[in-house]
C-alpha positions as CSV (number, residue, x, y, z in Angstrom):
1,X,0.0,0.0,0.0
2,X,1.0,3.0,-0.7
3,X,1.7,6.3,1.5
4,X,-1.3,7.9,-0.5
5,X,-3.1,5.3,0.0
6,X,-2.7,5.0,3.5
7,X,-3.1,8.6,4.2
8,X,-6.5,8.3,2.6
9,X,-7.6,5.2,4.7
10,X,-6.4,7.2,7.7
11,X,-8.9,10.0,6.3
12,X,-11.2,7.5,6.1
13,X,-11.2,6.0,9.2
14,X,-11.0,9.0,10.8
15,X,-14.1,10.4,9.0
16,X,-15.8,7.0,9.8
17,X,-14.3,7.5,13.9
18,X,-16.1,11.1,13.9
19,X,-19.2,10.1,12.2
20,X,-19.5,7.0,14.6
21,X,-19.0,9.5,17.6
22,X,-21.6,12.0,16.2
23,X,-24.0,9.0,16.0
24,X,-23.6,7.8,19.4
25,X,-24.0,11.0,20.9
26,X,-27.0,11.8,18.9
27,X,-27.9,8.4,19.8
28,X,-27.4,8.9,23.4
29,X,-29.2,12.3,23.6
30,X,-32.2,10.7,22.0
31,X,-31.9,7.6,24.6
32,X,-32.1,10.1,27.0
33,X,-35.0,12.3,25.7
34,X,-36.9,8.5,25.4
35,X,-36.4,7.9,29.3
36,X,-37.4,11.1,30.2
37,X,-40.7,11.0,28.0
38,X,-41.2,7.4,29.6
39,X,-41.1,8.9,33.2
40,X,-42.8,11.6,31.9
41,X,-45.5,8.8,30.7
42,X,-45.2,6.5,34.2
43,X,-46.0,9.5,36.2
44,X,-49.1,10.7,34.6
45,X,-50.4,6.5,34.9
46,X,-49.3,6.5,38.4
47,X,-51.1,10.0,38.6
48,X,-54.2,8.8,36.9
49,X,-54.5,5.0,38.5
50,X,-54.3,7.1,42.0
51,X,-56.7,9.7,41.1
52,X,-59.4,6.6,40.0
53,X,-58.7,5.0,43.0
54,X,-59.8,7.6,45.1
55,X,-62.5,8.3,43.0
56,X,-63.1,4.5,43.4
57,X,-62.9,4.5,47.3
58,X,-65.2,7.6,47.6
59,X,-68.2,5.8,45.3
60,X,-67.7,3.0,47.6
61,X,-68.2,4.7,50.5
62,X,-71.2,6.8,49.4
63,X,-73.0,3.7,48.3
64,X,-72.7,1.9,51.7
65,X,-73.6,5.2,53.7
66,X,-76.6,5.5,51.3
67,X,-77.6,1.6,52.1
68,X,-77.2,2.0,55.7
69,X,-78.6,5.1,55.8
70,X,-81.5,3.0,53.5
71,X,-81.4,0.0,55.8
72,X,-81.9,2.2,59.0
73,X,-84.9,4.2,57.4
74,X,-86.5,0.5,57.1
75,X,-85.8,-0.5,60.6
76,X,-87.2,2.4,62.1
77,X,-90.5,2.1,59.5
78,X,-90.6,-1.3,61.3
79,X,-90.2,-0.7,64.5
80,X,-92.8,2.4,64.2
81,X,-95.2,0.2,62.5
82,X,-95.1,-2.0,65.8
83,X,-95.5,0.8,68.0
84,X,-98.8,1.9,66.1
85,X,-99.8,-1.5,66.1
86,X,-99.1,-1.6,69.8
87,X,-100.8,1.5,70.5
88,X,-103.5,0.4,68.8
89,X,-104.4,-2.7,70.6
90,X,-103.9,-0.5,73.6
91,X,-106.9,1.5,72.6
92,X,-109.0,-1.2,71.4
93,X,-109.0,-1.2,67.9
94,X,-107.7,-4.7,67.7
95,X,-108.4,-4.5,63.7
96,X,-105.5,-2.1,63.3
97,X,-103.2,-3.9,66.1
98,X,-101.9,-6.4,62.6
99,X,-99.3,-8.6,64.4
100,X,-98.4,-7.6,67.8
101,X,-102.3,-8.7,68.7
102,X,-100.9,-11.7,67.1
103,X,-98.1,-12.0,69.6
104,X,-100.3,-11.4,72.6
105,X,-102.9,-13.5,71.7
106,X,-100.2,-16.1,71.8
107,X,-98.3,-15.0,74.8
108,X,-102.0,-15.2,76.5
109,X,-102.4,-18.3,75.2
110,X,-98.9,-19.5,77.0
111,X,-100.1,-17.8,80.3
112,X,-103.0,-19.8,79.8
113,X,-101.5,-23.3,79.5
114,X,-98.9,-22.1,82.6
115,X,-102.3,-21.3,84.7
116,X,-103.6,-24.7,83.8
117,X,-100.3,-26.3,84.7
118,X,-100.0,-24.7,87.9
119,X,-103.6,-25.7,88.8
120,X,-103.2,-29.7,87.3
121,X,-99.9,-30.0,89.8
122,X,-99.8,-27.7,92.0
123,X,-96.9,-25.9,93.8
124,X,-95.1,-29.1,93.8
125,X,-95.4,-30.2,90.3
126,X,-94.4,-26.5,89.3
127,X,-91.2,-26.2,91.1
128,X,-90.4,-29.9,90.0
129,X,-90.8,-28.8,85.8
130,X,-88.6,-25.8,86.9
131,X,-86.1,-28.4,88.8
132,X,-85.8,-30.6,85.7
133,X,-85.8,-27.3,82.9
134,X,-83.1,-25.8,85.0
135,X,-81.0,-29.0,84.4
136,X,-81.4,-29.8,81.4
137,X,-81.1,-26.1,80.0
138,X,-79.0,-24.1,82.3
139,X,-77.9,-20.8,80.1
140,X,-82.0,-21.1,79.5
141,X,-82.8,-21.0,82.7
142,X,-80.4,-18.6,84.0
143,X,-81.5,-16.2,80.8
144,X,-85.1,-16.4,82.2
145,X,-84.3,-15.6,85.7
146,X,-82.6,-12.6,84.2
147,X,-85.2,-11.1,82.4
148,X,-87.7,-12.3,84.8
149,X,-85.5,-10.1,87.1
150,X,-85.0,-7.4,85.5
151,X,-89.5,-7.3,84.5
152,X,-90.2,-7.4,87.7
153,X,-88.1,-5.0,89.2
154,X,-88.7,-2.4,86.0
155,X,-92.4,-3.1,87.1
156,X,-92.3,-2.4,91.0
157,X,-90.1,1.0,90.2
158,X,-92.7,1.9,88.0
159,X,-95.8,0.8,90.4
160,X,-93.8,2.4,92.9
161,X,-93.2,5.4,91.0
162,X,-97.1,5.9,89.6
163,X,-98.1,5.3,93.8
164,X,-95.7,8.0,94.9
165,X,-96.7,10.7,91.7
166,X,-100.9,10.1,92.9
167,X,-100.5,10.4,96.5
168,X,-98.5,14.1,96.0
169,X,-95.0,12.8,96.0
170,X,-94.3,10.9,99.3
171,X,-92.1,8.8,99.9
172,X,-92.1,5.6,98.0
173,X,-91.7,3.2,101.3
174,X,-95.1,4.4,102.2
175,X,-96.3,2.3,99.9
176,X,-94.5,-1.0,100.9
177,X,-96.0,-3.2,103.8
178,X,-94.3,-3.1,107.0
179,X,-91.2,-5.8,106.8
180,X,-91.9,-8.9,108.6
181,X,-89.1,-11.5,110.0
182,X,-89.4,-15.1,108.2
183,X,-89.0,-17.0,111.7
184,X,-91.9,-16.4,114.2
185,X,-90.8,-14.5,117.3
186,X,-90.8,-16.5,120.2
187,X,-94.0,-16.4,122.7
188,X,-93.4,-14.0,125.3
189,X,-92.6,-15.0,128.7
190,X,-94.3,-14.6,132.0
191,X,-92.3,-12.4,134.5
């Protein structure tokens, strides 16, 4: 090879050298412009799924306060209803009283067969049923002593209450009979 020819291979390769660094610079500036754009891109998705899900979350939680709030307009329609109906049989319109003169009709009806009961065996016979209830079903029994209890004493404060309101607002003792000791007292003795 000549020195003219190697001059111009030089030239060459040193044309090619250039072009091949003006390529990968323009290659690395536009690799650099493409990430940018794509984090760019990811941001505004990431923006975007958190902005749906938000929206997401707050059309969940207005739908299940609007069915609650829905569900609790139907309970206290319910309940209402049964107060009317309640009221109703109060007053004597038993036509209007719907179920609840259902319900008492049977709980009179249970009253009924505990009266007949009680008259068939006695005292005896009663406390033996209650004997054999109590053992067989004891969370039954004790859960009927309970509300038994607490009837009965929401009953006497309120008997108690109505007594001492009519007579002018005595005392509520007055009402009670005088206490008396379960063991007889003994006779007296002669001095």
């Amino acid at each position: 090879m000549s020195d003219g020819d190697r001059s111009q291979a030089r030239d060459v390769a040193g044309a090619a050298s250039e072009q091949g660094k003006k390529t990968a610079e323009r290659a690395a500036s536009e690799s650099s412009q493409v990430a940018d754009t794509a984090k760019d891109q990811a941001r505004q998705v990431k923006d975007e799924v958190a902005t749906q899900a938000r929206g997401l979350v707050d059309q969940a939680k207005n739908e299940l306060r609007d069915q609650g709030r829905s569900q609790a307009d139907q309970v206290a329609q319910a309940v209402r209803r049964v107060s009317d109906q309640a009221d109703a049989l109060a007053a004597g319109r038993v036509d209007e009283a719907g179920s609840v003169a259902d319900y008492v009709r049977r709980a009179g009806g249970q009253v009924r067969q505990v009266a007949d009961r009680f008259d068939e065996r006695g005292v005896d016979g009663m406390a033996r049923d209650v004997q054999n209830f109590a053992r067989r079903r004891p969370g039954a029994f004790l859960l009927g002593c309970a509300a038994a209890g607490f009837v009965t004493g929401r009953l006497l404060r309120g008997g108690a209450a109505a007594s001492g309101g009519s007579n002018g607002g005595g005392s509520t003792t007055d009402a009670l009979p005088p206490q008396t000791s379960m063991y007889p007292s003994p006779p007296p003795t002669a001095a």
